[in-house]
TITI-995011 format. One record per residue: residue in one letter; residue number from 1; chain; x negated, y negated, z negated of N, C-alpha, C, O in turn. Coordinates in Angstrom, 2 decimals, decimal comma, always signed. Layout:
N
   r     k   c       nc1       nc2       nc3      cac1      cac2      cac3       cc1       cc2       cc3       oc1       oc2       oc3
   a   NUM   A         X         Y         Z         X         Y         Z         X         Y         Z         X         Y         Z
...
END
This chain:
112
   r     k   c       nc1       nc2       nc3      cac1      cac2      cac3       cc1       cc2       cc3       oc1       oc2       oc3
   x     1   A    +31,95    +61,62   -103,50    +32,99    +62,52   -103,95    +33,73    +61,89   -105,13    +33,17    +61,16   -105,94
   x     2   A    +35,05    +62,23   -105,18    +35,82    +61,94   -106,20    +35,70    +62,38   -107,41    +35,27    +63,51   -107,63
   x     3   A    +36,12    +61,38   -108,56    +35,86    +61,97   -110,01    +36,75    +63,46   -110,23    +37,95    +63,23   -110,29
   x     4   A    +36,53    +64,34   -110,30    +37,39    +65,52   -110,73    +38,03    +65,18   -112,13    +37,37    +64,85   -113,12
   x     5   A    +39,47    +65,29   -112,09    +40,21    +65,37   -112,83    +40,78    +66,89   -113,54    +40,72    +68,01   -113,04
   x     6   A    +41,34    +66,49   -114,86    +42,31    +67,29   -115,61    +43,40    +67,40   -115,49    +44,02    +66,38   -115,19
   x     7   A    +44,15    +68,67   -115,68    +45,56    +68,10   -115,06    +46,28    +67,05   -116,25    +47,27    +66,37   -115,98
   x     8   A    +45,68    +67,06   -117,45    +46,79    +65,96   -118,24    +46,06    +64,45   -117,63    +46,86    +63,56   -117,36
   x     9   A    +44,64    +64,18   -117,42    +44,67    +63,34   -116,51    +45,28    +62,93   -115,15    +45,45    +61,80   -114,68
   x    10   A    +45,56    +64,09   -114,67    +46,24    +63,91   -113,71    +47,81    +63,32   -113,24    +48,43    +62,82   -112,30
   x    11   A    +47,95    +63,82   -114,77    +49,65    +63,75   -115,08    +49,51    +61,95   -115,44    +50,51    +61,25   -115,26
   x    12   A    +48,37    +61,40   -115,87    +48,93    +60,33   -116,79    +48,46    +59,49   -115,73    +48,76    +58,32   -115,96
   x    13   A    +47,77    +59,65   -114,51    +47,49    +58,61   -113,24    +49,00    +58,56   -112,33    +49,72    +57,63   -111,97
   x    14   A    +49,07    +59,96   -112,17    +50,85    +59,30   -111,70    +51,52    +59,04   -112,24    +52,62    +58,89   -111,72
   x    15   A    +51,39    +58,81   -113,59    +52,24    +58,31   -114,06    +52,38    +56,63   -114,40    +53,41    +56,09   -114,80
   x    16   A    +51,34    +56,08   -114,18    +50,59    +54,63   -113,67    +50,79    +54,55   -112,60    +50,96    +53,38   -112,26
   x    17   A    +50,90    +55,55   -111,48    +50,90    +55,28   -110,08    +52,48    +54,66   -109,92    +52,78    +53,55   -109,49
   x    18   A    +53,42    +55,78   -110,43    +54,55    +55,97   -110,13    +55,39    +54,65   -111,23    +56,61    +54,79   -111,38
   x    19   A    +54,92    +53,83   -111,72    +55,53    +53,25   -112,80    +54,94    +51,44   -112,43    +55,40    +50,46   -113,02
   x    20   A    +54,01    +51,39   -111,51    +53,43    +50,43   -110,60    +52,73    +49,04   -111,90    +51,77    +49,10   -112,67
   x    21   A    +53,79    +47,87   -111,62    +53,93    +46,72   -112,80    +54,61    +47,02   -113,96    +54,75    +46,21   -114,88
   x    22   A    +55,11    +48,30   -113,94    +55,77    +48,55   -115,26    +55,09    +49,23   -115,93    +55,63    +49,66   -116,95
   x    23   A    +53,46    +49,66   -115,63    +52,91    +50,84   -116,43    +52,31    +50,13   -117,70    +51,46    +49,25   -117,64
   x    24   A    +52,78    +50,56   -118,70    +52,30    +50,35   -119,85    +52,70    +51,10   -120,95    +53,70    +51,77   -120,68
   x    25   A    +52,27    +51,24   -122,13    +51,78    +52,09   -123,07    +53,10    +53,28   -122,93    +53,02    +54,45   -122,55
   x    26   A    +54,41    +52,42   -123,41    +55,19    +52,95   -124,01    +55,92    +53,68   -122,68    +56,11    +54,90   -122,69
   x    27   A    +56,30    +52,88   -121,61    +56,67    +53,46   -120,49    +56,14    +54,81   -119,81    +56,79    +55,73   -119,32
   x    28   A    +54,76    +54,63   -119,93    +53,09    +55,49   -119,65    +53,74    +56,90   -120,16    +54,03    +57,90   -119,51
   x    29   A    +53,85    +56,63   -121,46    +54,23    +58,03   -122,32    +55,45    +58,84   -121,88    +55,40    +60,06   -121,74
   x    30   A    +56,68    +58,01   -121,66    +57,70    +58,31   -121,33    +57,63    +59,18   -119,64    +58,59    +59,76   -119,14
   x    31   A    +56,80    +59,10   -119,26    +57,16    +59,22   -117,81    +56,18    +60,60   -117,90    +56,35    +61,68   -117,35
   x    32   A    +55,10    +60,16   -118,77    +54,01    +61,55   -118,59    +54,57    +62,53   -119,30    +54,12    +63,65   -119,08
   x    33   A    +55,98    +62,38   -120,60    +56,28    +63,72   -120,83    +57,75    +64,48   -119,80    +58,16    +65,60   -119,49
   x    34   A    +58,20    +62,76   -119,54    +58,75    +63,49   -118,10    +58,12    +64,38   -116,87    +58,76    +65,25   -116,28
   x    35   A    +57,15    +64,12   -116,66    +55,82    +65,38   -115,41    +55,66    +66,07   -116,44    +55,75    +67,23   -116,03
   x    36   A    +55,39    +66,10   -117,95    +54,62    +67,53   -118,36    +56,43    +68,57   -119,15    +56,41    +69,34   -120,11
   x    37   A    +57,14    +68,36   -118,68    +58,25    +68,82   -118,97    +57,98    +70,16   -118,83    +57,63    +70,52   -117,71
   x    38   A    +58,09    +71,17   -119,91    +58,72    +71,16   -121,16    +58,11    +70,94   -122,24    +58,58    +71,10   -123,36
   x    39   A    +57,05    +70,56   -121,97    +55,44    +70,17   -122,79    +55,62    +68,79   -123,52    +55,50    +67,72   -122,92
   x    40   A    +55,90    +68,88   -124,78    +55,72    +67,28   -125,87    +54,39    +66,83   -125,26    +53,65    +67,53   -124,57
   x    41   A    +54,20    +65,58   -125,62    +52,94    +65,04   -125,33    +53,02    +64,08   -126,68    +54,12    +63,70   -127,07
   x    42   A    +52,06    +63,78   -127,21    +51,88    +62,91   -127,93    +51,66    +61,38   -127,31    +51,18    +61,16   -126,20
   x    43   A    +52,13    +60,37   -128,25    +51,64    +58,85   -127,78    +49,98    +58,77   -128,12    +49,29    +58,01   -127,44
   x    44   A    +49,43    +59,52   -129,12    +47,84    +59,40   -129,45    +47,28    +60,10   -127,96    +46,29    +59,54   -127,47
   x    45   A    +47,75    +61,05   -127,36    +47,19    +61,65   -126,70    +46,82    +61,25   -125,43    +45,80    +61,57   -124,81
   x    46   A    +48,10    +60,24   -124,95    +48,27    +59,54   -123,63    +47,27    +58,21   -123,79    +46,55    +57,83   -122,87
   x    47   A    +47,35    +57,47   -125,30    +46,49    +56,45   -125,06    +44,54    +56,57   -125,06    +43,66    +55,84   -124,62
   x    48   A    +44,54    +57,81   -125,77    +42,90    +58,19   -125,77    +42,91    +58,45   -124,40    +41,86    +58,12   -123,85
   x    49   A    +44,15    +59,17   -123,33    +43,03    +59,36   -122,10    +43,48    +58,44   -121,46    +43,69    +58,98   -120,37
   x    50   A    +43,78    +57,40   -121,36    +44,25    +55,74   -120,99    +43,13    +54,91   -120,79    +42,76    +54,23   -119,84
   x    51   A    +42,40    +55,27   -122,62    +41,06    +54,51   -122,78    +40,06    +55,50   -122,19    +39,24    +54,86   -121,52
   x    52   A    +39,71    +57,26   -122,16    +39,10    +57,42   -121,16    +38,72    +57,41   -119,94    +37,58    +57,58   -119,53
   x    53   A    +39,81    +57,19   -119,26    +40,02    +56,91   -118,01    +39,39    +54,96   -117,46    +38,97    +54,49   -116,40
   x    54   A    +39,50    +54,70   -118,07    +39,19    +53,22   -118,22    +38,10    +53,12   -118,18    +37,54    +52,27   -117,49
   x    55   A    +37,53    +53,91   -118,87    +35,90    +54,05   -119,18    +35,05    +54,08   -118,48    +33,97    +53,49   -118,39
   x    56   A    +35,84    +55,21   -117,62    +35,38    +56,32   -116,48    +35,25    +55,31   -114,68    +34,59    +55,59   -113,68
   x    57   A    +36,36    +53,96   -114,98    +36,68    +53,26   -114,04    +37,96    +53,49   -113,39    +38,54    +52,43   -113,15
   x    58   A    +38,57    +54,51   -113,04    +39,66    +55,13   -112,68    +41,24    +54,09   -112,82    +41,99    +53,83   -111,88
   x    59   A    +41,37    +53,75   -113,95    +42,22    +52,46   -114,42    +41,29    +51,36   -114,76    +40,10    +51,44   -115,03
   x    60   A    +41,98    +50,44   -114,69    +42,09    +49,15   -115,26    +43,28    +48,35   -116,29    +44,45    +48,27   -115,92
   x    61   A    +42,93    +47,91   -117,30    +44,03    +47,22   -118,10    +43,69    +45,75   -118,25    +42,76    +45,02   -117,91
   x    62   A    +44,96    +45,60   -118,97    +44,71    +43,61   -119,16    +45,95    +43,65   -120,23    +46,46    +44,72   -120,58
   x    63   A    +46,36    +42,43   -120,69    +46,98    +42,05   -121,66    +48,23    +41,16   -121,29    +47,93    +40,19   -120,60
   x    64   A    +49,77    +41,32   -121,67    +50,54    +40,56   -121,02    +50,43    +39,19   -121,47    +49,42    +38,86   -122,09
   x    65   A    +51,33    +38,37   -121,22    +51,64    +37,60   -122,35    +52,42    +38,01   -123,61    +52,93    +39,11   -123,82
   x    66   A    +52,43    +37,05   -124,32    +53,45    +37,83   -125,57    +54,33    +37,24   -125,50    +54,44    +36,06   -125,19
   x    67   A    +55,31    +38,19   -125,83    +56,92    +38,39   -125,55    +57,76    +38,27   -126,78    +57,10    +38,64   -127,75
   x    68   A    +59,24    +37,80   -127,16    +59,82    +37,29   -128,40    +60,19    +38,86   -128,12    +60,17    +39,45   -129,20
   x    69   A    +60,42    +39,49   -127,36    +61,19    +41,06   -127,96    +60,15    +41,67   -128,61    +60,55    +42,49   -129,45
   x    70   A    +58,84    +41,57   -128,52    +57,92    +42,53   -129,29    +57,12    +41,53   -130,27    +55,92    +41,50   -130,55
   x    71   A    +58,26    +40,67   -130,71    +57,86    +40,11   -131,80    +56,22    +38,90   -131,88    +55,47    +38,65   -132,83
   x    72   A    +56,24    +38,34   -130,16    +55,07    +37,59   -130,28    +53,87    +38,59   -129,51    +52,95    +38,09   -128,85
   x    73   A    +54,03    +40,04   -129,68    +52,92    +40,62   -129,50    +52,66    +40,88   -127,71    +53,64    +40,66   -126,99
   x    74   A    +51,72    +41,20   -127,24    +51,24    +41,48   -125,66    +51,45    +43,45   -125,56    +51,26    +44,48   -126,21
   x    75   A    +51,96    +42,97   -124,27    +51,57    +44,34   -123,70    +50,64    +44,63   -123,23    +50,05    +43,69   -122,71
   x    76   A    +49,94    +46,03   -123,12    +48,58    +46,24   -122,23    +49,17    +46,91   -121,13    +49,90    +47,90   -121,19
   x    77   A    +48,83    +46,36   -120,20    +49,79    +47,10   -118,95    +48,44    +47,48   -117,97    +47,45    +46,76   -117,87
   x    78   A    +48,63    +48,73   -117,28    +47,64    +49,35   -116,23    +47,76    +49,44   -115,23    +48,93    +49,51   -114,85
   x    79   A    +46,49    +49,49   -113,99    +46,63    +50,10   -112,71    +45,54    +50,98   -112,57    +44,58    +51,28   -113,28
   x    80   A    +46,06    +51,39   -111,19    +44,85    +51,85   -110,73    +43,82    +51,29   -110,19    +43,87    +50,22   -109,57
   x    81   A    +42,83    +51,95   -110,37    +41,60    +51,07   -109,37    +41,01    +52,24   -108,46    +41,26    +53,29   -109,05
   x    82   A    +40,57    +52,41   -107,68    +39,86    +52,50   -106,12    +39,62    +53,89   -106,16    +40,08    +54,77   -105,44
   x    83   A    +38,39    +54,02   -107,62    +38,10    +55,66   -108,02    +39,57    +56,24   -108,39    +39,99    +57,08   -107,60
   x    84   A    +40,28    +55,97   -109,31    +41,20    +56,01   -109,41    +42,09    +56,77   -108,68    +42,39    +57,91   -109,03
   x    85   A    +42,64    +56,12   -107,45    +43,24    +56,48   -106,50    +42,46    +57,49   -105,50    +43,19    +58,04   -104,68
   x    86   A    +41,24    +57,77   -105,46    +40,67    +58,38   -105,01    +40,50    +60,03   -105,51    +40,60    +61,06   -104,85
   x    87   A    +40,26    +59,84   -106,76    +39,99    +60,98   -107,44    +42,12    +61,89   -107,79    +42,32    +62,91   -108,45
   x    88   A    +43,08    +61,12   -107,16    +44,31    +61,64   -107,28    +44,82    +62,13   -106,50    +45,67    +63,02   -106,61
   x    89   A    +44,11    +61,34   -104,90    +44,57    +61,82   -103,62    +43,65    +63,64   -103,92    +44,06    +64,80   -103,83
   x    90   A    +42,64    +63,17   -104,20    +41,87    +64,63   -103,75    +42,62    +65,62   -104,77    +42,72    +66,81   -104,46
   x    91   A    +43,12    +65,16   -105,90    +43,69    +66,50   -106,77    +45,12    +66,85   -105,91    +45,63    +67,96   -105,83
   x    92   A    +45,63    +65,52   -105,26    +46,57    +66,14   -104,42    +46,53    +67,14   -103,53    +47,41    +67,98   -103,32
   x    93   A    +45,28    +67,00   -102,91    +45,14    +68,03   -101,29    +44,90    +68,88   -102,34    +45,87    +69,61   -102,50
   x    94   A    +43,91    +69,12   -103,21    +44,09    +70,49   -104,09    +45,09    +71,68   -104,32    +45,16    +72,89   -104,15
   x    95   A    +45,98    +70,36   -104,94    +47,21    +70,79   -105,46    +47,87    +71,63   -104,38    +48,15    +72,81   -104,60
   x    96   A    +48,09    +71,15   -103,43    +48,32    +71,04   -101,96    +48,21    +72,50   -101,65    +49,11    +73,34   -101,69
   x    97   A    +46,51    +72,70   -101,22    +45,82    +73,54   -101,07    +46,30    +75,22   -101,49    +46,49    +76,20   -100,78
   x    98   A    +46,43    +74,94   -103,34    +46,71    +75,58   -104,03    +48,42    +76,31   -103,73    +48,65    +77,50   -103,54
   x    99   A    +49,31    +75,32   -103,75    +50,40    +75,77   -103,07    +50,63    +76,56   -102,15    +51,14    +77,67   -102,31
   x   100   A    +50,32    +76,12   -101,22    +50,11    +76,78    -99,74    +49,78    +78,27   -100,05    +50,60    +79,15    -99,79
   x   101   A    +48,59    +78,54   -100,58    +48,23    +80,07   -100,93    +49,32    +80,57   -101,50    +49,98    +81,41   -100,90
   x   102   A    +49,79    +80,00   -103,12    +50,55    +80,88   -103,50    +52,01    +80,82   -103,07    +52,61    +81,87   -103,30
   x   103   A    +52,65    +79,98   -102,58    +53,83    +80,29   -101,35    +53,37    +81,18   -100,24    +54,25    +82,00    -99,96
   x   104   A    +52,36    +81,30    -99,54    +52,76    +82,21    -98,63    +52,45    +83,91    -99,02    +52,82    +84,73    -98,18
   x   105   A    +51,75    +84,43   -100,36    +51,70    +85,11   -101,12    +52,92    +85,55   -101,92    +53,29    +86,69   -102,22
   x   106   A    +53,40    +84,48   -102,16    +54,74    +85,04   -103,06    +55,72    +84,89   -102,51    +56,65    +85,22   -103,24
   x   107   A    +56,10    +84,50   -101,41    +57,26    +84,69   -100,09    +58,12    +83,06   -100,81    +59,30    +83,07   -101,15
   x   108   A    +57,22    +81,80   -100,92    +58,20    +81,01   -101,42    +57,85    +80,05   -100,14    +56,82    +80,03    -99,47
   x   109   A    +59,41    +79,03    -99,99    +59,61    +78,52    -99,15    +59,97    +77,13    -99,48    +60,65    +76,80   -100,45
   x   110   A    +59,30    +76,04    -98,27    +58,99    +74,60    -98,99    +57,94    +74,08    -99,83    +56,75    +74,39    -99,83
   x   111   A    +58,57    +73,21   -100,57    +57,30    +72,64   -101,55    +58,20    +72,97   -103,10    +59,38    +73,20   -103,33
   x   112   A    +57,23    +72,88   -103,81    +57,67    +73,11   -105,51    +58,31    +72,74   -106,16    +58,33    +73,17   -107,31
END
């Protein structure tokens, strides 16, 4: 079975998913307060569950080279790994799941 996720975990794997070779710190943030819209997110907040998630196996990081625009310094850029992708599909059918009930309950039509 898949790792069960949070939804701000959830938010910050597609947001690695959806951001592919470009996922990294600063991009990461940008995109996860784009999904948690109208919700601020902090940059502390996205990188602690970056490094939890990492922990957990779910992502993977590495280090770019360093670059003259960031002054010499590396990016840490992410993917997914296996659990990862596993534990997102299943919050999907969830999600999924979850929809379905309350559209045909509340007379809504399509997807969200």
């Amino acid at each position: 079975m898949a790792e069960s996720l949070g939804q701000f975990e959830q938010i910050v794997l597609t947001a690695v998913l959806a951001l592919d070779a470009n996922a990294y710190g600063v991009t990461i943030h940008a995109k996860v307060e784009e999904l948690s819209r109208p919700r601020k997110v902090t940059r502390g907040a996205v990188y602690a569950t970056l490094d939890r998630m990492e922990d957990k196996g779910l992502i993977a990081s590495w280090l770019s080279e360093p670059t003259k625009e960031r002054g010499g310094r590396s990016r840490r850029h992410y993917r997914l790994e296996k659990p990862g992708q596993q534990a997102l599909r299943e919050s999907a059918r969830t999600a999924q799941r979850l929809f379905d009930v309350i559209a045909q309950n509340l007379g809504l039509k399509g997807r969200a």
